[in-house]
LOLO-700654 format. One record per residue: residue in one letter; residue number from 1; x, y, z of N, C-alpha, C, O in turn. Coordinates in steps of 0.001 Angstrom, whole numbers, m for minus. Each point is the difference from the previous one (the first is absolute). Layout:
BEGIN
res:n:npx:npy:npz:capx:capy:capz:cpx:cpy:cpz:opx:opy:opz
a:NUM:X:Y:Z:X:Y:Z:X:Y:Z:X:Y:Z $
...
This chain:
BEGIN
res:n:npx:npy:npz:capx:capy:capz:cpx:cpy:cpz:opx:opy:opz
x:1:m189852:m218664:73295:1040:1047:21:m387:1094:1008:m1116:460:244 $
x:2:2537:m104:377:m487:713:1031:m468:1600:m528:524:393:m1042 $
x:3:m1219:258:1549:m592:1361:m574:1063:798:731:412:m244:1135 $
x:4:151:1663:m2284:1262:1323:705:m1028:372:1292:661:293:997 $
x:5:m1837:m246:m821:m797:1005:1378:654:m1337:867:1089:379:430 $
x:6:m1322:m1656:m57:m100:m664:720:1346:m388:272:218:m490:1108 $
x:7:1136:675:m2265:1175:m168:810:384:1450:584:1030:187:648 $
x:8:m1835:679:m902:578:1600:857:m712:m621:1392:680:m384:952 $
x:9:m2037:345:m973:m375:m146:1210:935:m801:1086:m12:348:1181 $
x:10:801:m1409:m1629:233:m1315:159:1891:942:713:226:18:1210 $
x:11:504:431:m1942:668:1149:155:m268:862:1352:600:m6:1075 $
x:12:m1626:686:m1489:m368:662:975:m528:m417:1554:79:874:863 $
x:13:m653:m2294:m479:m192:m603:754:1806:m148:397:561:583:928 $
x:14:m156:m1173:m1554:1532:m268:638:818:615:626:663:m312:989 $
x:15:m732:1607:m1843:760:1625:535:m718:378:1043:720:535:842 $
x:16:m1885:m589:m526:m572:345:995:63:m1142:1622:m156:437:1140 $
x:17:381:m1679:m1446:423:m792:1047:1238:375:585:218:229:1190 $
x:18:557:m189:m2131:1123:118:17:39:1374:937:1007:m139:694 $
x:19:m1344:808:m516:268:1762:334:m461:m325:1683:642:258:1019 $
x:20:m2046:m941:m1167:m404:m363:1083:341:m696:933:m38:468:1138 $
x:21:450:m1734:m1365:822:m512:416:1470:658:509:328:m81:1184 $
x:22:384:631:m2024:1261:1272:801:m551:873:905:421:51:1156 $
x:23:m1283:615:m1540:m1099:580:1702:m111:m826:956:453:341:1093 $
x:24:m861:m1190:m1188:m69:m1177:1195:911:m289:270:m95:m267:1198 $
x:25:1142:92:m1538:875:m937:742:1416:1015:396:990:m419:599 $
x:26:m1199:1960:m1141:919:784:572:513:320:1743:m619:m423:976 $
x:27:1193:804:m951:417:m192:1462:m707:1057:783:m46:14:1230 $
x:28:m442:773:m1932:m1314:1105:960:m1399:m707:280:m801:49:934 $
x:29:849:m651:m2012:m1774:m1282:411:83:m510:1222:m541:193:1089 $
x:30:2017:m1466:m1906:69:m524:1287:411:337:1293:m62:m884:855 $
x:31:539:2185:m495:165:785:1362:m1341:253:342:m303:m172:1181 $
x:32:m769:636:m2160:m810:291:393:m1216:m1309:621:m872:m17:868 $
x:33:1349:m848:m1744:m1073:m1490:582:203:m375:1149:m744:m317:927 $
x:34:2378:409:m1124:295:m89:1995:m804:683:690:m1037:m521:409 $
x:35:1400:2054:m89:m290:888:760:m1685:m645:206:m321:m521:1068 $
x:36:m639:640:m2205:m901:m663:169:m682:m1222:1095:m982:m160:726 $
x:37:2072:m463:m1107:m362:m1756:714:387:380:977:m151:m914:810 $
x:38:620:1817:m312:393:m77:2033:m1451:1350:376:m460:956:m624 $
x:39:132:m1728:2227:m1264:293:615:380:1448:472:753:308:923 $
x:40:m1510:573:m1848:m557:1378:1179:304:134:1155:m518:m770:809 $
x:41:1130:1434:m504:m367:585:2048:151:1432:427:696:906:m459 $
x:42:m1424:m946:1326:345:1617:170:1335:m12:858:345:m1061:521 $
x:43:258:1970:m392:1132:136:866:m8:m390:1295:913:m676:474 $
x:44:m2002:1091:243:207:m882:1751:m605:m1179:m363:13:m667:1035 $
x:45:m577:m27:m1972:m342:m1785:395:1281:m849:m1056:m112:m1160:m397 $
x:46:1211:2026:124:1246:m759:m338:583:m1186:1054:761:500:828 $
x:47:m889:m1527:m718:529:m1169:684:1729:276:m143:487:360:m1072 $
x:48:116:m523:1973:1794:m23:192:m28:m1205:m860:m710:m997:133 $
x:49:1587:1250:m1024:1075:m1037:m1226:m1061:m370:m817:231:m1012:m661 $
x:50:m1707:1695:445:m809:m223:m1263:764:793:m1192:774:951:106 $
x:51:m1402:m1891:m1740:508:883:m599:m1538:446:m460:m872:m820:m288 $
x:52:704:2185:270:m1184:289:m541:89:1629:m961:1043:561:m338 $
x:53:m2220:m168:114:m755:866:m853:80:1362:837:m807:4:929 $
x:54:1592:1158:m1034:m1328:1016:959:232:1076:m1172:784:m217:m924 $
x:55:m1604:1502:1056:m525:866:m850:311:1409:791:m503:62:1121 $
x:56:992:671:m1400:m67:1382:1018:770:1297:m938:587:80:m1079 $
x:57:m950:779:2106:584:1182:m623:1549:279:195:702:m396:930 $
x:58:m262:1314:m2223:1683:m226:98:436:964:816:m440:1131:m208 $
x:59:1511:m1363:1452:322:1174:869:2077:m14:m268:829:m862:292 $
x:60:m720:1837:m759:1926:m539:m371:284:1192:651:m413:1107:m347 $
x:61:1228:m1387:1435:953:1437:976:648:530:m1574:m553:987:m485 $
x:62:1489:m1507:m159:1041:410:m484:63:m499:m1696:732:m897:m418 $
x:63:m1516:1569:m268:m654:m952:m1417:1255:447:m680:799:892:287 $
x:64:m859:m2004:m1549:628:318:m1088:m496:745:m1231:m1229:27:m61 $
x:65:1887:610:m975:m594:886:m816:215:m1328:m1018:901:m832:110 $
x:66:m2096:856:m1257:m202:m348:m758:1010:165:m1250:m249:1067:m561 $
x:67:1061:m1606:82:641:448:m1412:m229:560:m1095:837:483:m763 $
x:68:m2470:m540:583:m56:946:m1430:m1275:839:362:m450:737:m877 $
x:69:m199:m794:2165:m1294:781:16:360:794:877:m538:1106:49 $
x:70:1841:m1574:1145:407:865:1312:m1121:266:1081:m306:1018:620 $
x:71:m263:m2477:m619:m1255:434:748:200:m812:1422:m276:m1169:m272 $
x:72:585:1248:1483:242:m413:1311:m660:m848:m69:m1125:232:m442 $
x:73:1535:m1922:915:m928:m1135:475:1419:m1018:612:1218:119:138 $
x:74:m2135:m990:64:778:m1124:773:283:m588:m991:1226:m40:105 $
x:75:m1523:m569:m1215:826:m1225:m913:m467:502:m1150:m1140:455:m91 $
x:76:1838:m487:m721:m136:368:m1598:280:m1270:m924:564:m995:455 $
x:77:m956:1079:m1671:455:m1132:m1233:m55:862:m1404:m1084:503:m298 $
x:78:2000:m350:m409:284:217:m1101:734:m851:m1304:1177:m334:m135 $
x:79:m2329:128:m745:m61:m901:m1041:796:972:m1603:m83:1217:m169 $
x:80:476:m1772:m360:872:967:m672:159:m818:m1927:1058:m610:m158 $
x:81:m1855:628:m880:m35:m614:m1298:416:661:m1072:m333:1160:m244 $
x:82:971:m1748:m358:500:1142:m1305:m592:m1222:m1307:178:m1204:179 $
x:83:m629:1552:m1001:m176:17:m1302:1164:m462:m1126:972:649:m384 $
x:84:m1286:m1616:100:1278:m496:m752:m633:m803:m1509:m1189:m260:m184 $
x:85:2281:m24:m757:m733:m818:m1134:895:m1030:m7:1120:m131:494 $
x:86:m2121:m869:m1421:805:m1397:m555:m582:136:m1017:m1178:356:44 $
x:87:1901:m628:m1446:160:60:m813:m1115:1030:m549:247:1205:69 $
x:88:m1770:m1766:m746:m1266:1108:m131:m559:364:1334:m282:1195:89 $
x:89:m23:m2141:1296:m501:29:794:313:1390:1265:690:1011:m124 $
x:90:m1233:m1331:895:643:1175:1183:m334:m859:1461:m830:m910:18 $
x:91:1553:1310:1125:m1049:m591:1400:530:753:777:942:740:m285 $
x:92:m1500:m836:1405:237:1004:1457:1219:m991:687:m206:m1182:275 $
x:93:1872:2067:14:806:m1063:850:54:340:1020:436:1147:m92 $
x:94:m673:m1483:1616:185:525:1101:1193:246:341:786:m932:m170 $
x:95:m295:2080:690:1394:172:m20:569:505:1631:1174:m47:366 $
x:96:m2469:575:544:m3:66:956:m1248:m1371:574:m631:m759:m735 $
x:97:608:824:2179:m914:m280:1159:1020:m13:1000:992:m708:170 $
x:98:m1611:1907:600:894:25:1035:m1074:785:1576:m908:816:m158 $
x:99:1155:m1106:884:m302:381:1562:561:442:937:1223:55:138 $
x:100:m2034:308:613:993:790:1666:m1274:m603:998:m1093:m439:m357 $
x:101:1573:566:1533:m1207:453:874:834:476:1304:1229:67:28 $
x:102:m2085:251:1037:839:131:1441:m1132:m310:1001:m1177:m108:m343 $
x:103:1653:m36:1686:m1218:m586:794:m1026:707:220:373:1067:m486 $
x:104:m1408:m887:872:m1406:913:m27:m752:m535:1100:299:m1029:605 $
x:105:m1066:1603:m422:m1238:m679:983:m1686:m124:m817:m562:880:m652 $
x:106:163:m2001:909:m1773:m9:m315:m757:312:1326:292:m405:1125 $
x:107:m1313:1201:m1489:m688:m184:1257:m1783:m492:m760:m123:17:m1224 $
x:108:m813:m324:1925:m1343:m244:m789:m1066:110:1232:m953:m779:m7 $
x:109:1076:1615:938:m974:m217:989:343:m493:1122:70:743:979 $
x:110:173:m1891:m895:207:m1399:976:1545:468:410:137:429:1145 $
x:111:642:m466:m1719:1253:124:650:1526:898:m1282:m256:835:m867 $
x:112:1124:m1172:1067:1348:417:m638:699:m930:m139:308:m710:957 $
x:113:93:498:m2135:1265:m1096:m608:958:1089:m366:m229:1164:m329 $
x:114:1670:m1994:499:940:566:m327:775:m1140:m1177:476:m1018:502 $
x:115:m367:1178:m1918:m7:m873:m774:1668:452:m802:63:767:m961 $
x:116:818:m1243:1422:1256:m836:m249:526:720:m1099:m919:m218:m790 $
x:117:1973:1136:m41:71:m164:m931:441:m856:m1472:216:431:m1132 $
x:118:m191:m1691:1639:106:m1045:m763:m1144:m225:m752:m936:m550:580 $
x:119:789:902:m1917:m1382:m166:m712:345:m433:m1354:887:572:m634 $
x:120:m1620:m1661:117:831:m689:m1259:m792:786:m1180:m1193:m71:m295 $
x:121:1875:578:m86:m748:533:m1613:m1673:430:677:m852:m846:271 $
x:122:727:1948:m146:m1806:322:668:m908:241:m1537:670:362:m967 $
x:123:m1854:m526:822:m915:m191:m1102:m408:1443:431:m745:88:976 $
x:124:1162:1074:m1613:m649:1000:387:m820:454:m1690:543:m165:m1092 $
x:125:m1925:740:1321:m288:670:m937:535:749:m560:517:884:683 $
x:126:m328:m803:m2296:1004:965:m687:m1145:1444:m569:m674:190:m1013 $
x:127:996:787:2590:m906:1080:m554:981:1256:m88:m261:1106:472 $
x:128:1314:m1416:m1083:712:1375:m826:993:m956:m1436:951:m781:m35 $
x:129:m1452:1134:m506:488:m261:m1665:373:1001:m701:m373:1173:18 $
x:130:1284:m1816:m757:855:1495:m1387:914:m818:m418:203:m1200:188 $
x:131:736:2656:m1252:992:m1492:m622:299:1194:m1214:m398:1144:220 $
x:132:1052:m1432:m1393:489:818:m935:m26:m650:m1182:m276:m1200:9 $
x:133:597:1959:m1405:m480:m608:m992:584:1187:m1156:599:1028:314 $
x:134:m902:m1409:m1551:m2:1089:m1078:m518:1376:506:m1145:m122:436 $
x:135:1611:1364:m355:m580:924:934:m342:229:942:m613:1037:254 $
x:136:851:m1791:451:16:m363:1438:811:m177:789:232:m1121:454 $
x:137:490:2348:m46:1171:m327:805:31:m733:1533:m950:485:614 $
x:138:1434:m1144:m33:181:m422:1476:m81:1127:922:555:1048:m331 $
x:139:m1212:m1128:1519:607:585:702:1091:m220:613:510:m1094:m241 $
x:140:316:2132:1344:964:325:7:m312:m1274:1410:599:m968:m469 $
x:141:m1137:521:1751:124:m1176:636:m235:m833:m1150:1155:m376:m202 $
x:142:m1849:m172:m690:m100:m1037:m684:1974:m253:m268:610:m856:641 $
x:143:65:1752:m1646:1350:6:m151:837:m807:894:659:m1040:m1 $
x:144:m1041:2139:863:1195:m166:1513:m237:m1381:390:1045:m648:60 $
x:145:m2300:m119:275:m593:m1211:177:760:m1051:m815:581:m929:561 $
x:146:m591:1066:m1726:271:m836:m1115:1893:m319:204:642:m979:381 $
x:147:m245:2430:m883:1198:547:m182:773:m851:1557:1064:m613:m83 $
x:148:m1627:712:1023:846:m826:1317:m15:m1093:35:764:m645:718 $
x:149:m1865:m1:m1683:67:m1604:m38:770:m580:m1871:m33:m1100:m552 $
x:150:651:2475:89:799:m886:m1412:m1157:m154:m1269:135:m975:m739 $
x:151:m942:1653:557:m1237:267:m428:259:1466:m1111:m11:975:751 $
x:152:120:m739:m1483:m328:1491:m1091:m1282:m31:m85:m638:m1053:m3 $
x:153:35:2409:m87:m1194:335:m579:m178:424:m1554:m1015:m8:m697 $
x:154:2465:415:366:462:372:m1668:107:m899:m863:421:m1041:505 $
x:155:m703:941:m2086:579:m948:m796:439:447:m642:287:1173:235 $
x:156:24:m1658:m1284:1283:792:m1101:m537:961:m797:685:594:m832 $
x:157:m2265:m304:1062:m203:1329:m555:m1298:642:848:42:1228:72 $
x:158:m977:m1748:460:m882:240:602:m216:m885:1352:545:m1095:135 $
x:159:m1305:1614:750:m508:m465:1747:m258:m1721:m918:m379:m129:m1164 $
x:160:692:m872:2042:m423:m1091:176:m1522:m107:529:m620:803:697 $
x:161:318:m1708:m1096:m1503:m465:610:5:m454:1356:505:m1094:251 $
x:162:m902:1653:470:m19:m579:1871:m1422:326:483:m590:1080:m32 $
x:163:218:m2178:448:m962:179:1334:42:203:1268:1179:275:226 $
x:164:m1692:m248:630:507:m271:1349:m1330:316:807:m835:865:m264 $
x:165:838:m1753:1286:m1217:m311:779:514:537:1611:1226:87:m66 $
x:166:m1523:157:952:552:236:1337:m1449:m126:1275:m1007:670:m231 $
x:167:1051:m1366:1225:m1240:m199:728:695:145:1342:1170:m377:76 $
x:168:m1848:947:1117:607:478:1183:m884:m395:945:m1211:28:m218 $
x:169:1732:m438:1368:m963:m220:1304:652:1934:1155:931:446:672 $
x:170:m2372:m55:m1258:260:1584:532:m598:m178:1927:m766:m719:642 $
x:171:1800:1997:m362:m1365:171:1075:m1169:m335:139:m508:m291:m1083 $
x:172:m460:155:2314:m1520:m195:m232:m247:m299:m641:m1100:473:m283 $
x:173:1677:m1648:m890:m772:m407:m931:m368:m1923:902:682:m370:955 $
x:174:m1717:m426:m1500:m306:m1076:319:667:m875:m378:267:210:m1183 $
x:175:337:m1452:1669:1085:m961:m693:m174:m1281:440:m848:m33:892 $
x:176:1323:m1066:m1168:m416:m1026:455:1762:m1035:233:630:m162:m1045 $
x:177:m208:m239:1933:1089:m801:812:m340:m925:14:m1150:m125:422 $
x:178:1934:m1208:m886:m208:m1449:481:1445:m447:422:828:117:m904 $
x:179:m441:m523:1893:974:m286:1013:m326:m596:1849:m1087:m86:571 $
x:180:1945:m112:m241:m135:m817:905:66:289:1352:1150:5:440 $
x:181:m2251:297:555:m60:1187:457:619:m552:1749:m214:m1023:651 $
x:182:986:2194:m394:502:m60:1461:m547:1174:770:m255:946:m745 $
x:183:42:m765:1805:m192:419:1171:1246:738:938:925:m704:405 $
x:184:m975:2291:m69:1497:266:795:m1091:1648:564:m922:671:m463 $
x:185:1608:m689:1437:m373:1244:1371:455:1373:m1540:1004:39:m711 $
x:186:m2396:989:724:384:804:m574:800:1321:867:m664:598:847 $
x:187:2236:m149:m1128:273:521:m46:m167:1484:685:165:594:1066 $
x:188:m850:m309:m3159:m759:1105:310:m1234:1071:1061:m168:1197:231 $
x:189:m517:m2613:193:m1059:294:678:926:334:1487:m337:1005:626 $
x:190:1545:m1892:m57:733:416:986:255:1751:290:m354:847:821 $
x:191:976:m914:m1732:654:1697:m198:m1135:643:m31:90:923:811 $
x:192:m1573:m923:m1549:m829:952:491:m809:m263:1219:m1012:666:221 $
x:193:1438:m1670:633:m461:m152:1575:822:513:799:m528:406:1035 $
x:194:1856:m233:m1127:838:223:759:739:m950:761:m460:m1137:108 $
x:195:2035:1578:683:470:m1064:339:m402:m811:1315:681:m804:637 $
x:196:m2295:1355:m362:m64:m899:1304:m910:m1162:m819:m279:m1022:628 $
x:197:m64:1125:m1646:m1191:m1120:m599:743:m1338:206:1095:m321:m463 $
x:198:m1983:m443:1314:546:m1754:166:618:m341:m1143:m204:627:m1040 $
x:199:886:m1483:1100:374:m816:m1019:m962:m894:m394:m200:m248:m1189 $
x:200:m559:m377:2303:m1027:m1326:m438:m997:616:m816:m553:m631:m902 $
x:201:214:2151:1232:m949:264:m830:m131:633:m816:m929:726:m356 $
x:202:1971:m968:m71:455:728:m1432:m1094:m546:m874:m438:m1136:178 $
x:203:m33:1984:m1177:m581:m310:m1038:884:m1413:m955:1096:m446:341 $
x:204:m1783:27:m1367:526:m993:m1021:7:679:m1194:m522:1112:m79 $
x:205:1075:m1671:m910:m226:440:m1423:692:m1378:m941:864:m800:358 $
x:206:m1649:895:m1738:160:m1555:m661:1283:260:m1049:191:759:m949 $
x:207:368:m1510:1443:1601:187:m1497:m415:m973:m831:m364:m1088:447 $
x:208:374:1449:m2131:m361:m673:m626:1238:m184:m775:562:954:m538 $
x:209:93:m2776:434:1323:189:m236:293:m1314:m1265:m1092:m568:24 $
x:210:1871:m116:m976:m115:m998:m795:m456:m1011:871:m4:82:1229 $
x:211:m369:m1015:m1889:m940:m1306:m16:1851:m502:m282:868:389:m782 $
x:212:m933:m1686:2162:1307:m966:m89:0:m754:m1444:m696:m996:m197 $
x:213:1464:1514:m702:269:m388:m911:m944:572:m1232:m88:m562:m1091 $
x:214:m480:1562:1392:m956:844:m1128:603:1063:45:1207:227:79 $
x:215:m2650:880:m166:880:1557:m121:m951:273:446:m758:m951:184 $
x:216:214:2441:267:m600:1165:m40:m516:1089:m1453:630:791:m701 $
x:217:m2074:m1245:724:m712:570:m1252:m569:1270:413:m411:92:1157 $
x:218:323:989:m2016:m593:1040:15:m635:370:m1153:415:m165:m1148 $
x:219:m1810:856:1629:m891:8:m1799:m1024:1274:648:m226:35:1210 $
x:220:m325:936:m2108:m565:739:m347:m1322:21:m837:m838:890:m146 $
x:221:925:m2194:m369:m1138:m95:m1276:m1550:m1006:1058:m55:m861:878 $
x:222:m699:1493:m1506:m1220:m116:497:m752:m1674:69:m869:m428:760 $
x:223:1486:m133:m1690:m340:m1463:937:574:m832:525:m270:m1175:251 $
x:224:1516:2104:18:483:m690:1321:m194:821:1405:527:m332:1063 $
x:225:m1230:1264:m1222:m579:986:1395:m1018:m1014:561:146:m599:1066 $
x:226:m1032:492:m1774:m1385:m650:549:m136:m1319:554:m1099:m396:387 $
């Protein structure tokens, strides 16, 4: 006969695969295993029509503000859970995931990418959190956030249970691009030479743009930097 410790354990082994397994196989892992499996490069040893890895600092002419922190960066992600029951039980329902980004530049030493704003869902670290609760009112962006996507923060007598996670690729912060990199005469570097600068010798700069028939990844989290 089986012993109550050894079917909890037995329980508990299961619930715990189980959890693990949904970690693994969520769609941020696997963005992130990708990003992984493609080779490092620095920005000038990008090969024309490779798809590869590069790492650099974030440069955005014209950033977007963040939705609930209002903090300027190039691409944001905001995760959004409310608290719900079944019958005795309770669980977290996601009720948002949503994104922006706009185009930006990396630079890392070696050279300047100019990276596309086509970016599929980016894995950014979630380093501003909050949310509301019994005594805990929302803030007033949390609301407005919610409230534009068909969302209440009220229930029929007290604040609903909400979380919310939000992660940003800021200015100067370090980031990591996997896309498929092209080559084009920079521009910029023209206009600060003036209009007699050759054309032939125009500087280059790397556009980092979807993979034919993939996408363009963007990530923040630390093992996909290295």
């Amino acid at each position: 006969m089986i012993s109550p410790i050894a079917v909890f354990v037995l329980i508990a082994l299961v619930v715990g695969l189980i959890a693990f397994l949904g970690w693994w196989f969520s769609d941020d892992q696997r963005a992130k295993r990708a990003m992984r499996g493609v080779p490092k490069r620095s920005i000038a040893d990008v090969i024309e029509g490779e798809r590869a890895r590069i790492v650099g600092a974030v440069e955005v002419p014209e950033p977007l503000t963040a939705p609930l922190s209002g903090r300027p960066c190039a691409a944001w992600r905001v995760t959004v859970e409310e608290r719900r029951r079944s019958g005795k039980n309770s669980y977290w329902k996601k009720i948002v995931d949503e994104h922006e980004a706009v185009e930006f530049f990396l630079t890392d030493g070696t050279g300047k990418a100019r990276v596309e704003q086509v970016i599929v869902k980016p894995v950014l670290a979630h380093d501003a959190r909050g949310g509301s609760g019994f005594l805990n009112d929302p803030t007033p962006e949390l609301q407005a956030f919610l409230a534009d996507r068909g969302h209440d923060t009220q229930g029929w007598v007290f604040n609903k249970t909400i979380r919310f996670r939000e992660g940003v690729a800021e200015p100067g912060e370090e980031v990591a691009v996997v896309g498929t990199g092209r080559w084009e005469r920079d521009p910029d570097e023209k206009a600060r030479a003036g209009s007699g600068y050759r054309e032939a010798a125009m500087p280059k700069r790397l556009v980092m743009q979807p993979s034919e028939g993939g996408s363009l990844l963007l990530s923040d989290e630390h093992d996909v930097l290295g």
